[in-house]
FIKOL-898638 format. One record per residue (C-alpha): residue number from 0; x, y, z. Coordinates in pm, 1 decimal, always signed. Layout:
N
VEXDO  kedo         u         v         w
VEXDO   NUM         X         Y         Z
...
END
This chain:
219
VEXDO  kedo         u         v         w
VEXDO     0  +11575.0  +17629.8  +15650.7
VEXDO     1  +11627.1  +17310.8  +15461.6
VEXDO     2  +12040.2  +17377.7  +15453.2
VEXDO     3  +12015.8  +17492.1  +15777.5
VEXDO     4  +11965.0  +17158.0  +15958.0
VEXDO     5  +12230.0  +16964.3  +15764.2
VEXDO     6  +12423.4  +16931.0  +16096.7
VEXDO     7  +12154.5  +16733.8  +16246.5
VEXDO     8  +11910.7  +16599.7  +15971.9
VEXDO     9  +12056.7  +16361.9  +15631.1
VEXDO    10  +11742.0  +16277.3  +15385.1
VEXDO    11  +11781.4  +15956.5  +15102.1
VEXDO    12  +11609.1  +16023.7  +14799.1
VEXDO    13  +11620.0  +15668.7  +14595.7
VEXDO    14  +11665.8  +15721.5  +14181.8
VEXDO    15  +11399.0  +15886.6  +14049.4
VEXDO    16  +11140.4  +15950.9  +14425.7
VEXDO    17  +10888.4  +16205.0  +14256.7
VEXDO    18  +10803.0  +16284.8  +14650.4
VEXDO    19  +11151.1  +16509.9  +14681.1
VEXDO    20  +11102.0  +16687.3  +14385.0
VEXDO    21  +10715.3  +16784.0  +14420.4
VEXDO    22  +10603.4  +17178.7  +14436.3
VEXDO    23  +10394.8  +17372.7  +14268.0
VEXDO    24  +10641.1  +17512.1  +14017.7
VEXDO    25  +10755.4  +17143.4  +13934.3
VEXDO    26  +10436.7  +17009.0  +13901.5
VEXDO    27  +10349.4  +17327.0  +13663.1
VEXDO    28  +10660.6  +17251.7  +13458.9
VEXDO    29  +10570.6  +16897.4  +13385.6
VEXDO    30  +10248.1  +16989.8  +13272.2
VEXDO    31  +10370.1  +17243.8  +13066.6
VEXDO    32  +10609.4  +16987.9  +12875.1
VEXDO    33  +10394.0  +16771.4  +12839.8
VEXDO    34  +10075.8  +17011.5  +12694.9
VEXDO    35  +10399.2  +17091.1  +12471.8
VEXDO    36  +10477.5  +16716.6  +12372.1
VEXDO    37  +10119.4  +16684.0  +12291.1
VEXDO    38  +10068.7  +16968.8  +12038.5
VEXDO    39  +10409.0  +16870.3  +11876.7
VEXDO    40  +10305.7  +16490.2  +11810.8
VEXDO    41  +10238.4  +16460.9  +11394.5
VEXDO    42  +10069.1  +16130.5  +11402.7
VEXDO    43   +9805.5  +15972.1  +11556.8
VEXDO    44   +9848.9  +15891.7  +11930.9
VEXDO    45   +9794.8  +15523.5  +11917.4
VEXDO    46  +10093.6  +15470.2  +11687.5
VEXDO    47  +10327.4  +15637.7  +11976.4
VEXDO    48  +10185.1  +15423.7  +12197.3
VEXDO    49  +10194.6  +15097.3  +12039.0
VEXDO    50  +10592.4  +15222.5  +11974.7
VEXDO    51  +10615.1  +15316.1  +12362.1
VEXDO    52  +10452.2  +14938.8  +12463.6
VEXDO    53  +10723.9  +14760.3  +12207.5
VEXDO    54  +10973.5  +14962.1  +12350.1
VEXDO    55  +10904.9  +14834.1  +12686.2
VEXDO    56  +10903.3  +14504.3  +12629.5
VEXDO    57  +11276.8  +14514.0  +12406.5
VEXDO    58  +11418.5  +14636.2  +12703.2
VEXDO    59  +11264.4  +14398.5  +12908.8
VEXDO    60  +11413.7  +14111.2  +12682.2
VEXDO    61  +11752.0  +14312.4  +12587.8
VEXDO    62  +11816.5  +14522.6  +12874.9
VEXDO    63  +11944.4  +14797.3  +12593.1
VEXDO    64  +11843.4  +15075.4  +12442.1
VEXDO    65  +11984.2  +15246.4  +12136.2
VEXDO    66  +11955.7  +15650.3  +12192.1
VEXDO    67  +12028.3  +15731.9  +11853.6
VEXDO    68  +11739.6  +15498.5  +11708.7
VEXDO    69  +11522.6  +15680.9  +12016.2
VEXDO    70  +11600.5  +15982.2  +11901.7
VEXDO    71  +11498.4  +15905.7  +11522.7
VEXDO    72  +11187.0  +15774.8  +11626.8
VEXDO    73  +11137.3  +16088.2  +11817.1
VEXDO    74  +11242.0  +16324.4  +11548.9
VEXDO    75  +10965.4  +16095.2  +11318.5
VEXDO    76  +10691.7  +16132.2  +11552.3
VEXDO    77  +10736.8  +16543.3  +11619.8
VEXDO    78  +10723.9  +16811.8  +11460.8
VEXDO    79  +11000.5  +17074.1  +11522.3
VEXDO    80  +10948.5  +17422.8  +11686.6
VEXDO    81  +10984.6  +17616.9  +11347.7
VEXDO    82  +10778.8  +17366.6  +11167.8
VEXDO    83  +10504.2  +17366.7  +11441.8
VEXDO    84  +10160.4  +17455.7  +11355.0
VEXDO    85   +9987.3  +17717.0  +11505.9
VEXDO    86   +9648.1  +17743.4  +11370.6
VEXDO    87   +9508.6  +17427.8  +11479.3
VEXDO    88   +9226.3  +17352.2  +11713.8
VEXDO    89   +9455.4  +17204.2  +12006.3
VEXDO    90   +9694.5  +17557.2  +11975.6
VEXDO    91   +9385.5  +17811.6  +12007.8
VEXDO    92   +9266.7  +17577.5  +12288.0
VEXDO    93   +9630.1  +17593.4  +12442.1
VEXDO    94   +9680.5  +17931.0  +12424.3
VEXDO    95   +9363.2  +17990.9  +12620.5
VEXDO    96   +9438.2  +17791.8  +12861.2
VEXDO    97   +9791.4  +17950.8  +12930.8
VEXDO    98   +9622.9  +18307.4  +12968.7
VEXDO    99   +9388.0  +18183.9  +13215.9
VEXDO   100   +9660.8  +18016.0  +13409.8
VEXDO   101   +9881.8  +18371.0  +13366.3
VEXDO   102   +9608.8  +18557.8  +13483.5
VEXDO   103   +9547.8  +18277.4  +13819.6
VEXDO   104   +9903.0  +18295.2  +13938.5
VEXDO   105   +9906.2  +18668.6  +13872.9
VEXDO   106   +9582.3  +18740.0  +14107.0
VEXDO   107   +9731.8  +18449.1  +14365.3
VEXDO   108  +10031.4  +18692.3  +14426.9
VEXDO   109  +10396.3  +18569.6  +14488.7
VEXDO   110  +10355.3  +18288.1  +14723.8
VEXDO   111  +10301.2  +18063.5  +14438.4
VEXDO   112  +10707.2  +18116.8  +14353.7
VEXDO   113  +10788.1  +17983.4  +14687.0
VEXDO   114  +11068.0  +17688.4  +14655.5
VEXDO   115  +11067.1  +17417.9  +14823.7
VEXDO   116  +11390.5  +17155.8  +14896.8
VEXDO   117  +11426.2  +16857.5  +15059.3
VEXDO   118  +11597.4  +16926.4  +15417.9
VEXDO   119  +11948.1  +16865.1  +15578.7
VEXDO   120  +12184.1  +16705.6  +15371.7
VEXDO   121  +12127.0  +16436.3  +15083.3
VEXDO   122  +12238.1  +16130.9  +14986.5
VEXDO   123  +12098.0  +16054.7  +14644.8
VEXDO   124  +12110.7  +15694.4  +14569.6
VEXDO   125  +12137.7  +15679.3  +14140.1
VEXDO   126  +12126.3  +15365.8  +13998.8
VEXDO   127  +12444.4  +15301.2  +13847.9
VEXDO   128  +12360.0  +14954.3  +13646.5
VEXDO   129  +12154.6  +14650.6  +13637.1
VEXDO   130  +12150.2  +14277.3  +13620.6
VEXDO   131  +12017.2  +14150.9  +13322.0
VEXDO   132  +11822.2  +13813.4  +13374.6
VEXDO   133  +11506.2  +13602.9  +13255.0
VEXDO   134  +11373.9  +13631.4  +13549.7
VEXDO   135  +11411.4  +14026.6  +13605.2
VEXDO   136  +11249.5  +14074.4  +13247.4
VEXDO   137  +10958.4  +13838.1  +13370.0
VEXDO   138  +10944.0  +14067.8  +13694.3
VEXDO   139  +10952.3  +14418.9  +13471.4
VEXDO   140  +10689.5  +14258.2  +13268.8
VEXDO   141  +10425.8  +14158.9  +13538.0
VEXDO   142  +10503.9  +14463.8  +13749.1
VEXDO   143  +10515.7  +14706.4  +13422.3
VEXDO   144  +10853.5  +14785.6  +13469.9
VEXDO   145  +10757.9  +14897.2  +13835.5
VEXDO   146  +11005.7  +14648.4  +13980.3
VEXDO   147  +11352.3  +14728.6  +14064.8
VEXDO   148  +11498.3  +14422.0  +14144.1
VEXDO   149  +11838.6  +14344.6  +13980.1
VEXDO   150  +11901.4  +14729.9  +13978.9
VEXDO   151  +12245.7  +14840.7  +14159.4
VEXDO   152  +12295.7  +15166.4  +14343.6
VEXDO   153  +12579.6  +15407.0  +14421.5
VEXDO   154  +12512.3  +15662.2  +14680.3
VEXDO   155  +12612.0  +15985.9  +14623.3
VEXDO   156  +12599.6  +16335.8  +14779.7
VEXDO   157  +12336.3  +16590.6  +14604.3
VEXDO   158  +12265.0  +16958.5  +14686.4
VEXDO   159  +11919.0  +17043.3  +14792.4
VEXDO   160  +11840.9  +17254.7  +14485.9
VEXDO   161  +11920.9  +16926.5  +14246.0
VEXDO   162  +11561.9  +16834.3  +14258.9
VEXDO   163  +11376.8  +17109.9  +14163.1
VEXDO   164  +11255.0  +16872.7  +13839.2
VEXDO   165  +11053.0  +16578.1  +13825.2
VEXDO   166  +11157.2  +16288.8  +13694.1
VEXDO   167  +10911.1  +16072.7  +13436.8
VEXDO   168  +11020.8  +15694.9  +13513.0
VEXDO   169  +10808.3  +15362.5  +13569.9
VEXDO   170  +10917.9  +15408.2  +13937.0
VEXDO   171  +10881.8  +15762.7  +14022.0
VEXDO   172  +10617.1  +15668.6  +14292.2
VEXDO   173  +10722.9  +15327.5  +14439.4
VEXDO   174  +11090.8  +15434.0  +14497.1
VEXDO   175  +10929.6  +15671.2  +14796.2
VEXDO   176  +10785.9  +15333.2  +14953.7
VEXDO   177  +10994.5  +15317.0  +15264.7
VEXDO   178  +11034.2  +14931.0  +15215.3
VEXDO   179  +11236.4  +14976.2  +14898.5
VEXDO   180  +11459.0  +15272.8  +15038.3
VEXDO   181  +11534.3  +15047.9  +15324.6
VEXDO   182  +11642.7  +14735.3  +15093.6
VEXDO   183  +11834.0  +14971.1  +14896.9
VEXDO   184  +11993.9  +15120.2  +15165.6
VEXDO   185  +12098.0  +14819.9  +15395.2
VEXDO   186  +12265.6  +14686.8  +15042.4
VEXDO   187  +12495.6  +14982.8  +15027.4
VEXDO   188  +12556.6  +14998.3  +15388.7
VEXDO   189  +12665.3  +14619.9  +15394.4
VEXDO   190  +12884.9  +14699.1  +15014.3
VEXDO   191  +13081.0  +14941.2  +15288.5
VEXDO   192  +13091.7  +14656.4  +15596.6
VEXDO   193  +12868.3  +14829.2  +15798.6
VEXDO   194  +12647.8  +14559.6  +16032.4
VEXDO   195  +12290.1  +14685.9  +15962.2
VEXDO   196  +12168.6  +14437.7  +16222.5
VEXDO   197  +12265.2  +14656.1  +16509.8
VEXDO   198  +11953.7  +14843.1  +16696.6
VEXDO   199  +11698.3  +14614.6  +16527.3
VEXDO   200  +11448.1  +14402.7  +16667.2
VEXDO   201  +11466.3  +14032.9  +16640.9
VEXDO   202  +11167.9  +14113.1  +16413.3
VEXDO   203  +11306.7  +14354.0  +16232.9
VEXDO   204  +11663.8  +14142.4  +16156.7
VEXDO   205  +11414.4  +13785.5  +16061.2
VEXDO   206  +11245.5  +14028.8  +15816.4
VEXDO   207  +11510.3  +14150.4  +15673.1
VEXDO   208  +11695.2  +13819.6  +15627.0
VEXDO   209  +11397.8  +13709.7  +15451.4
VEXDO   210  +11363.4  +14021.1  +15217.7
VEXDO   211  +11751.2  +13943.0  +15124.9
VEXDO   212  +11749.3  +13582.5  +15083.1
VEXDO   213  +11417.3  +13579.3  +14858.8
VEXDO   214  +11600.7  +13892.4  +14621.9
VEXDO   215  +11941.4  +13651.0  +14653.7
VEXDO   216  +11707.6  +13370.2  +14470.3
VEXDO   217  +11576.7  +13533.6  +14220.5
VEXDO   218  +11954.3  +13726.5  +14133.6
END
């Protein structure tokens, strides 16, 4: 059903919206990784995240990230699969819980495998870069990296099944809020020349003038 409007129905999904990619078998996933994560951590929790915090705010102030220093801090902080152990408290408890799920989704029958996809066709708008500034690192830091001003778009076309994962990102949930999709998409819309006034109230067109020249200030 979802494909079979695309003549007559186009959906935006902005970055990483956890609304398009939410089901049952997505949300399962994610907790699955994570329970995982947990029981592979081999020190104590408020060392990853004092190292998660400090991360923040370097990007914040650098607006970089080194992936192979991320990855060495990751290989430092978990243990591998072979050297994973499997006798401790947390495991036992783990493994107990995943039979008892098993056994749930086995008595709730096969509607629980039903997929779900976001309908018609999709343009997903991935940001592409971002404008590094004082004043968008003060932003990230009172908004805990919420914000997405200074970020830069590029819309592209996405098949339905591309979000069948959630994303983990500071803003999963706010880039659903309709007044950041609409920002977003007015600024690609006038990158191509189209007039995005047209068909709006005088409301509507005041508001939006305002919106652009209070995000032109602070760029």
């Amino acid at each position: 059903m979802a494909k079979e409007c695309s003549s007559f129905v186009t959906s935006f999904v902005l970055d990483s919206d956890l609304v398009p990619r939410l089901s049952v078998t997505s949300m399962e996933q994610m907790r699955n990784e994570v329970l995982d994560l947990i029981g592979r951590i081999k020190v104590p929790k408020m060392q990853v995240a004092k190292t998660v915090i400090v991360r923040g705010v370097r990007k914040g102030i650098k607006d970089t990230e080194d992936v192979d220093e991320i990855s060495k801090e990751n290989d430092s902080f978990l243990f591998t699969s072979e050297a994973l152990p499997t006798r401790t408290e947390f495991h036992i408890q783990l493994q107990r819980f995943q039979e008892i799920q098993n056994r749930r989704k086995e008595a709730r029958g096969l509607y629980r495998d039903v997929k779900l996809f976001p309908p018609g066709r999709i343009v997903h708008l991935v940001k592409t870069g971002e404008n590094s500034s004082c004043i968008h690192s003060v932003a990230k830091c009172v908004t805990c990296c919420t914000s997405n001003v200074g970020s830069e778009y590029t819309p592209v076309w996405a098949d339905n099944a591309d979000f069948n994962e959630i994303l983990v990102s500071p803003t999963m949930g706010f880039d659903h809020f309709p007044n950041r999709v609409c920002l977003e998409l007015e600024k690609v819309a006038n990158h191509f020349g189209i007039n995005t006034s047209i068909g709006s109230t005088l409301y509507d067109k005041q508001e939006g003038d305002r919106i652009k020249n209070f995000h032109q200030q602070i760029l």
